[in-house]
FILUM-760925 format. One record per residue (C-alpha): residue number from 1; chain; x, y, z. Coordinates in nm, 2 decimals. Example, Ala and Ser with C-alpha at 12.3 -4.5 7.8 and 13.67 -1.06 7.14 Angstrom:
VEXTOR pos unit     xx     yy     zz
VEXTOR   1    A   1.23  -0.45   0.78
VEXTOR   2    A   1.37  -0.11   0.71
***
This chain:
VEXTOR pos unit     xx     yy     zz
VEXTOR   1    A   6.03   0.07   8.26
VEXTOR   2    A   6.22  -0.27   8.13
VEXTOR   3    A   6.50  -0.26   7.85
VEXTOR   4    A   6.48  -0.55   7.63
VEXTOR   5    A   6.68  -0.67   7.35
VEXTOR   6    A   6.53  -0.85   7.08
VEXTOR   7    A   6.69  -1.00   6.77
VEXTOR   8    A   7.00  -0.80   6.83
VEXTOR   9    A   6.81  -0.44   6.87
VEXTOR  10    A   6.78  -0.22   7.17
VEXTOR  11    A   6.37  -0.23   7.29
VEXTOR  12    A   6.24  -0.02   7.53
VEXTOR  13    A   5.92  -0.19   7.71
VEXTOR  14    A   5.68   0.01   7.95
VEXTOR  15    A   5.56  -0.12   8.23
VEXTOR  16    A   5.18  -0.16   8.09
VEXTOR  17    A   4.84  -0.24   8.34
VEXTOR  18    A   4.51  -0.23   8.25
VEXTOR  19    A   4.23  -0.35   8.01
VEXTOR  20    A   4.41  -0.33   7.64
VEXTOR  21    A   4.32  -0.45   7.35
VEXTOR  22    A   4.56  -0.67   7.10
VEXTOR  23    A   4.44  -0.73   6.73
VEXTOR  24    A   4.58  -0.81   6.37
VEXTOR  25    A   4.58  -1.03   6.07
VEXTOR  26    A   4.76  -1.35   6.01
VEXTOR  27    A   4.83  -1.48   5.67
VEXTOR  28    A   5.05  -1.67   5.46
VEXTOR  29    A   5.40  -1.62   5.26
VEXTOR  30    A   5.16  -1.53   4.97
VEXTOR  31    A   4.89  -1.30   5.13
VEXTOR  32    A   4.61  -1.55   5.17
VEXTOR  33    A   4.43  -1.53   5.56
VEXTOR  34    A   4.52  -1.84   5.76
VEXTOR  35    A   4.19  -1.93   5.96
VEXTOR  36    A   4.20  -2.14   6.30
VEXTOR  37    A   4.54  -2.01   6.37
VEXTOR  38    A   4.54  -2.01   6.79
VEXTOR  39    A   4.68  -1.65   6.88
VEXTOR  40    A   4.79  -1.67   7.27
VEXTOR  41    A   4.90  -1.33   7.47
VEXTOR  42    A   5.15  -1.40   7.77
VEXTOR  43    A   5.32  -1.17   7.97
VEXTOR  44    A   5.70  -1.20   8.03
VEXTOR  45    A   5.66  -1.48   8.24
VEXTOR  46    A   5.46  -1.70   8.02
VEXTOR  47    A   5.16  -1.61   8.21
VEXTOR  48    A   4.86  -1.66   7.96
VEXTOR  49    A   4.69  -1.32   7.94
VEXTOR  50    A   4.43  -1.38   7.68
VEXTOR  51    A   4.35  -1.61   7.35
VEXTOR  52    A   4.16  -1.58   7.02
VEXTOR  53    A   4.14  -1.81   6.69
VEXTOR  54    A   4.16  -1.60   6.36
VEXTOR  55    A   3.86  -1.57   6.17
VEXTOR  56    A   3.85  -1.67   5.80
VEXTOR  57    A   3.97  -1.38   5.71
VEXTOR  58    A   4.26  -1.41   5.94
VEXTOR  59    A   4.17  -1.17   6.20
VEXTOR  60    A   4.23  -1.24   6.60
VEXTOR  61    A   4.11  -1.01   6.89
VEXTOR  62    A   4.23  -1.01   7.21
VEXTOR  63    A   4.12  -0.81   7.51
VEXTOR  64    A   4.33  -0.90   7.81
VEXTOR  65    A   4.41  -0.70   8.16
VEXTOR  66    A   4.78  -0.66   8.16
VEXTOR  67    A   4.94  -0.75   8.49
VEXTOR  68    A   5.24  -0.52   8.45
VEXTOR  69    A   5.53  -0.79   8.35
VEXTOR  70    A   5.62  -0.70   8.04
VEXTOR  71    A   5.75  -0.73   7.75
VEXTOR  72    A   5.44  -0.91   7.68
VEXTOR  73    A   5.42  -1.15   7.41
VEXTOR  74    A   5.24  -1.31   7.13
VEXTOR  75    A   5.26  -1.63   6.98
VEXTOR  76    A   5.08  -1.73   6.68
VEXTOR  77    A   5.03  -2.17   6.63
VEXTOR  78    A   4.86  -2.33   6.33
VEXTOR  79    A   4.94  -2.70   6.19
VEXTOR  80    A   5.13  -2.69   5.89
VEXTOR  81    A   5.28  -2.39   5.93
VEXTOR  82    A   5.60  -2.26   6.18
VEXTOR  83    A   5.50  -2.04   6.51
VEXTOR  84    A   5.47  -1.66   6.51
VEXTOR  85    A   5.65  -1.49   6.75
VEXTOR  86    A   5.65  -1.13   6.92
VEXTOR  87    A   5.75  -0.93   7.20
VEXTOR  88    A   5.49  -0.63   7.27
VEXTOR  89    A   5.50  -0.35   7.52
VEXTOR  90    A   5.20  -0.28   7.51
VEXTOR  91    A   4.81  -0.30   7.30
VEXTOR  92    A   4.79  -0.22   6.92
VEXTOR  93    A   4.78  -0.37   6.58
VEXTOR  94    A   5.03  -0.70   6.53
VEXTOR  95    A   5.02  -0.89   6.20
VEXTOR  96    A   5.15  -1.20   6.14
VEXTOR  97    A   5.34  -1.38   5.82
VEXTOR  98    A   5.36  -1.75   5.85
VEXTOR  99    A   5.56  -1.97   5.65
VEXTOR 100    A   5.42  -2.29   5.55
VEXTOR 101    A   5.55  -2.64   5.60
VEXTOR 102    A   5.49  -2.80   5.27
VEXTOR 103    A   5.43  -3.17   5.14
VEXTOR 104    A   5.37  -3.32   4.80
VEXTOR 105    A   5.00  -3.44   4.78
VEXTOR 106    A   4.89  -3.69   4.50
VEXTOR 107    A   4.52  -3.64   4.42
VEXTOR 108    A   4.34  -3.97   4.27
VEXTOR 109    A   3.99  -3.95   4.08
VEXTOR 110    A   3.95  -4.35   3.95
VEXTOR 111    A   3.63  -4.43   3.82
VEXTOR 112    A   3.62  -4.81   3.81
VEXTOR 113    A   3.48  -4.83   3.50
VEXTOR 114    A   3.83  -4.67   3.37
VEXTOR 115    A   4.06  -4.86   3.54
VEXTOR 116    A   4.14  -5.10   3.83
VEXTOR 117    A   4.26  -5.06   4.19
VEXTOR 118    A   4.58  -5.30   4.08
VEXTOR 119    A   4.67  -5.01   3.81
VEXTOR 120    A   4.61  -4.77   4.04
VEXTOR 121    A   4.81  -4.90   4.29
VEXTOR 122    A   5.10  -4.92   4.12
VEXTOR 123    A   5.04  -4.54   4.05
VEXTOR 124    A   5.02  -4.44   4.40
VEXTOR 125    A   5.35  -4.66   4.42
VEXTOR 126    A   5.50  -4.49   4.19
VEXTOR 127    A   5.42  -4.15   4.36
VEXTOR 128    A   5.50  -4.27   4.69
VEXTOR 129    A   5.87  -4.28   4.55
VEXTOR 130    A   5.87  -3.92   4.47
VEXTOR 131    A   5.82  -3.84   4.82
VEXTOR 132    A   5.41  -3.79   4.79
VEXTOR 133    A   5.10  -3.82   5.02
VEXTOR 134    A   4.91  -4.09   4.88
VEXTOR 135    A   4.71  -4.23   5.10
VEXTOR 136    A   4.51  -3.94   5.22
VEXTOR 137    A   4.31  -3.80   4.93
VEXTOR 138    A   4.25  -4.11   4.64
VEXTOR 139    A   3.86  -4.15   4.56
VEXTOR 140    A   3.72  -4.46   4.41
VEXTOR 141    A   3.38  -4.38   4.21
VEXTOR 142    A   3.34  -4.02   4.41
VEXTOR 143    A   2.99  -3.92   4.50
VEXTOR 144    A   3.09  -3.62   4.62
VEXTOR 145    A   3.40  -3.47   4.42
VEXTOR 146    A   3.30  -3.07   4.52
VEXTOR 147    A   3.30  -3.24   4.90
VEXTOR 148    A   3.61  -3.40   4.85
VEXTOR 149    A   3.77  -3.09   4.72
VEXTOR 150    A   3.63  -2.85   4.99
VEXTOR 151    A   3.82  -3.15   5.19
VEXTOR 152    A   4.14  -3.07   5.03
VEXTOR 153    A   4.13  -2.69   5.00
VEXTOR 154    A   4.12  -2.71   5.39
VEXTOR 155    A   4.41  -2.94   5.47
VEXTOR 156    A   4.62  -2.77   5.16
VEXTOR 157    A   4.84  -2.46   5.19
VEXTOR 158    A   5.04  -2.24   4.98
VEXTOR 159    A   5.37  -2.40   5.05
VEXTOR 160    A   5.18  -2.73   4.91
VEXTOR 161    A   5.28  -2.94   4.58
VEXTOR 162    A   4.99  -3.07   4.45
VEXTOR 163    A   5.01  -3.35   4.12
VEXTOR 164    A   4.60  -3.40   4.03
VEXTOR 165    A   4.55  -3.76   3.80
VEXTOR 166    A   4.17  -3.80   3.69
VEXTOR 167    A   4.08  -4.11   3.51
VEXTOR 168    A   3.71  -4.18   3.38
VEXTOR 169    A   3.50  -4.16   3.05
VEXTOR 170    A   3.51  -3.84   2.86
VEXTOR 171    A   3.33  -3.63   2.61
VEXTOR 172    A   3.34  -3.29   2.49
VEXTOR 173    A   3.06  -3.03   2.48
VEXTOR 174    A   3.20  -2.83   2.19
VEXTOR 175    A   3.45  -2.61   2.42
VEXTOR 176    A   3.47  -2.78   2.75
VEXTOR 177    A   3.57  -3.17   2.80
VEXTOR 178    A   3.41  -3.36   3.04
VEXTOR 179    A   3.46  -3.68   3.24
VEXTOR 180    A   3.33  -3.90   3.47
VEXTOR 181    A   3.47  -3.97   3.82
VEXTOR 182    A   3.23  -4.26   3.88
VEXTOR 183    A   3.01  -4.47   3.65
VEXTOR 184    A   2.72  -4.32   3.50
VEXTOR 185    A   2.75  -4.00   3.74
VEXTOR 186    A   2.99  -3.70   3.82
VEXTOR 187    A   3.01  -3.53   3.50
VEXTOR 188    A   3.24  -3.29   3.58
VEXTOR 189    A   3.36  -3.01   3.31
VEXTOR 190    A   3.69  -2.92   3.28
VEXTOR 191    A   3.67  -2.54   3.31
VEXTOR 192    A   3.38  -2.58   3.66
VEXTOR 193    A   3.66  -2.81   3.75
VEXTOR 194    A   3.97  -2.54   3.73
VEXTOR 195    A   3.78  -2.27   3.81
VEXTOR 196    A   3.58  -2.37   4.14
VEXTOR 197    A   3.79  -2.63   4.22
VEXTOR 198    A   4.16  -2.67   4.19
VEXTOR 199    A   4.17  -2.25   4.13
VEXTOR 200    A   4.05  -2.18   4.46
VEXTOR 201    A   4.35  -2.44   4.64
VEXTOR 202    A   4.59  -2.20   4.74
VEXTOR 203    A   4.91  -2.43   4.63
VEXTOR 204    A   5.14  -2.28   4.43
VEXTOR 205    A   5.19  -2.57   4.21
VEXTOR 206    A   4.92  -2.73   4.10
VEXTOR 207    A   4.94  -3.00   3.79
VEXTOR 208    A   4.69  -3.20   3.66
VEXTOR 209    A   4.68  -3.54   3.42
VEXTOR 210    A   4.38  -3.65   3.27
VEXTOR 211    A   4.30  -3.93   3.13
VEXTOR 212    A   3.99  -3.94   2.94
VEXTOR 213    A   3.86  -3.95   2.59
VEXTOR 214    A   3.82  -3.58   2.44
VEXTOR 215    A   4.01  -3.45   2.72
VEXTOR 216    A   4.23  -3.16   2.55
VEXTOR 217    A   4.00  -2.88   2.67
VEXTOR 218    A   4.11  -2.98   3.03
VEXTOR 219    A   4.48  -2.89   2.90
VEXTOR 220    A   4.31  -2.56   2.73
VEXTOR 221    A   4.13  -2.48   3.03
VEXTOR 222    A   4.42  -2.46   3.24
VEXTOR 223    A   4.65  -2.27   3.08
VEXTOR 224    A   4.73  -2.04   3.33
VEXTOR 225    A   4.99  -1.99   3.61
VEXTOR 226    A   5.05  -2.20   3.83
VEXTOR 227    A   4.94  -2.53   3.62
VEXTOR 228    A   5.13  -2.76   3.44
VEXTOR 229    A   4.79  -2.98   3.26
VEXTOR 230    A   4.84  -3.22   3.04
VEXTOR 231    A   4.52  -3.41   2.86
VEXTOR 232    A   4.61  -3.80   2.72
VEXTOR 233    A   4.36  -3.70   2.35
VEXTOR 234    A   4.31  -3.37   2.23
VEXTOR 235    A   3.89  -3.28   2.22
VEXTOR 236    A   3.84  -3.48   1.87
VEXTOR 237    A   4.01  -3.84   1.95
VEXTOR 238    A   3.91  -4.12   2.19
VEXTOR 239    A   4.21  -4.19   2.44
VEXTOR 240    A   4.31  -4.62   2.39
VEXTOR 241    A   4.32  -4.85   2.63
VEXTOR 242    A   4.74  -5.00   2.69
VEXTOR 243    A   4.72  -5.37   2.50
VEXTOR 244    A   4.68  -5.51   2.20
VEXTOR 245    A   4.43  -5.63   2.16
VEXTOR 246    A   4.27  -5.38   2.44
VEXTOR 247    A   4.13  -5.50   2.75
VEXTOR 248    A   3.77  -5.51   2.83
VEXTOR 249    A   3.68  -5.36   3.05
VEXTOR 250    A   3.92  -5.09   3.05
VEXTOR 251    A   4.24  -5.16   3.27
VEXTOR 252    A   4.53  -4.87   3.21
VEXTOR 253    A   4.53  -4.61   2.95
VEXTOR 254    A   4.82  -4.59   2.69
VEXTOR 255    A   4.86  -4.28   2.74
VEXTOR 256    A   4.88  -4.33   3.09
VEXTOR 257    A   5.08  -4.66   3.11
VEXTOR 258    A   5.43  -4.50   2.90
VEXTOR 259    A   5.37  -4.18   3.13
VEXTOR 260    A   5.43  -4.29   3.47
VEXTOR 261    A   5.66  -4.60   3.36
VEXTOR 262    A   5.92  -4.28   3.27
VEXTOR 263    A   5.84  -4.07   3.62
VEXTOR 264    A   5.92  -4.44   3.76
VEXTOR 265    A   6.25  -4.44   3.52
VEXTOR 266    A   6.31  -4.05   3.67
VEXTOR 267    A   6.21  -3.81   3.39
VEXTOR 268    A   6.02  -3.48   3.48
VEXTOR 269    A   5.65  -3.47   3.40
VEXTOR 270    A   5.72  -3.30   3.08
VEXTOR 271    A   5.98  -3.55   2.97
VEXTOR 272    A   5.70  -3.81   3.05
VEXTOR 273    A   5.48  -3.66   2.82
VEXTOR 274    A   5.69  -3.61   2.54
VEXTOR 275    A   5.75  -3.97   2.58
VEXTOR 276    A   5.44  -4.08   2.58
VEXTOR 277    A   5.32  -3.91   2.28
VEXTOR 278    A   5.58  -4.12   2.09
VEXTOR 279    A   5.51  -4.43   2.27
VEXTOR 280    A   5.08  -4.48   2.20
VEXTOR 281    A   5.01  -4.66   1.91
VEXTOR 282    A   4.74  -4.48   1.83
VEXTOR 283    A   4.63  -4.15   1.73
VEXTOR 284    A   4.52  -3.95   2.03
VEXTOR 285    A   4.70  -3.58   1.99
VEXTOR 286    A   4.77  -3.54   2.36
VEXTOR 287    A   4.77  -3.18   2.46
VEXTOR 288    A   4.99  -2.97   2.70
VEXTOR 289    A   4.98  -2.65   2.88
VEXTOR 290    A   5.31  -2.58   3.09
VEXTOR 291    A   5.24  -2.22   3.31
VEXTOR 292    A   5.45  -2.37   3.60
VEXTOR 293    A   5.79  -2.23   3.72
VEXTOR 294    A   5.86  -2.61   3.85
VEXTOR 295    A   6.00  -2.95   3.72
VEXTOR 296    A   5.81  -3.18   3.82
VEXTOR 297    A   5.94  -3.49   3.92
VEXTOR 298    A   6.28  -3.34   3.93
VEXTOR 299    A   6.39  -3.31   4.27
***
């Protein structure tokens, strides 16, 4: 037999041959499965041995012939996330806990109806200096916002900070606020939106500005951990257009405008908001919900 020591202990490793088997689950630092995570078995040597890709539940099988070298070794690879590593003497169970490699991701729904790409610009500017992604996942007039957020869910991990910023038209359906993400289409509600959407994103902090008229159920909707949302009008008030007189078409909400000229001045997300409430010259009632353990724009 071989005597090994790994990570300061005394390991005993039998010499091992034969057809063996070499299974197990890999998932994140909060439980979730990581699929398409490459598994590789080598033996002491760095001979490969046998490979598998884990399933969407996280699950890799490997049945190799061991030659005899041991210890024999797994090694676990998946973007975003730092290697596994283990020394094995021989077949059985081996589960894997991966921690993630996180990034701040800026989301953009703009429905050009709303707004305009100068405004929004200067909003993915603005983010940029905070250290976010913000090239990656902005949507001009989206066709397809489920297929964009099935997009997202499988680049994102838990280790993620996500900051979500919708702007379109909005009403309320007497319990649920909707708003566009295009013109005249995408109709999205603010609890299908939480719940199928951003809910299933395995982040664990997720915050979302809205800025729509009749918007507060999308701050009601989300009051939950991990969200900090934040609507620009409760359900009952129109959200104003930055100007006086305003612009038409729309070009940057109030609302909108005082809030990200603080995160540029470097408040926190709520400090924004508070800001801004005090700043629009007309009535809107913004709303908040604040179930998140972070500061946002605080670090």
């Amino acid at each position: 037999m071989l005597v090994g020591i790994l990570a300061g202990t005394m390991t005993t490793f039998i010499r091992v041959e034969g057809s063996s088997t070499f299974d197990g689950t890999v998932e994140d630092c909060s439980d979730n499965p990581i699929s398409g995570a490459s598994v590789v078995l080598s033996d002491c040597y760095f001979y490969l041995l046998g490979a598998d890709t884990t399933d969407s539940s996280g699950d890799y099988s490997i049945e190799a012939t061991l030659n005899g070298n041991s210890p024999y070794y797994l090694t676990v690879i998946k973007t975003r996330f730092n290697s596994g590593f283990k020394g094995v003497s021989g077949e059985g169970t081996n589960d894997f806990e991966l921690v993630g490699i996180g990034e701040k991701i800026a989301v953009i729904f703009w429905a050009s109806d709303a707004t305009n790409s100068s405004v929004i610009a200067n909003y993915k500017y603005i983010l940029g200096m905070e250290g976010y992604n913000t090239e990656d996942f902005v949507f001009e007039d989206c066709e397809n916002v489920i297929g964009e957020c099935n997009a997202i869910d499988d680049y994102e991990i838990d280790a993620d900070t996500i900051f979500v910023y919708i702007i379109g038209h909005g009403t309320n359906g007497g319990g649920h606020s909707y708003t566009t993400f295009r013109p005249l289409g995408s109709n999205f509600s603010s609890n299908y939106f939480c719940e199928y959407q951003m809910d299933i994103w395995e982040a664990n902090r997720k915050c979302i500005l809205v800025e729509s008229c009749y918007s507060g159920d999308w701050a009601d909707d989300f009051a939950k951990s991990p969200y900090l949302a934040m609507s620009t009008a409760d359900e009952n008030n129109i959200a104003h257009c930055f100007g006086d007189p305003e612009p038409d078409p729309p070009a940057e909400g109030d609302f909108s405008h005082y809030f990200f000229v603080r995160i540029a001045a470097g408040d926190t997300a709520v400090e924004a908001f508070n800001f801004a409430c005090g700043a629009i010259a007309n009535e809107q009632n913004p709303k908040k919900s604040d179930n998140s353990d972070y500061d946002w724009f605080d670090d």
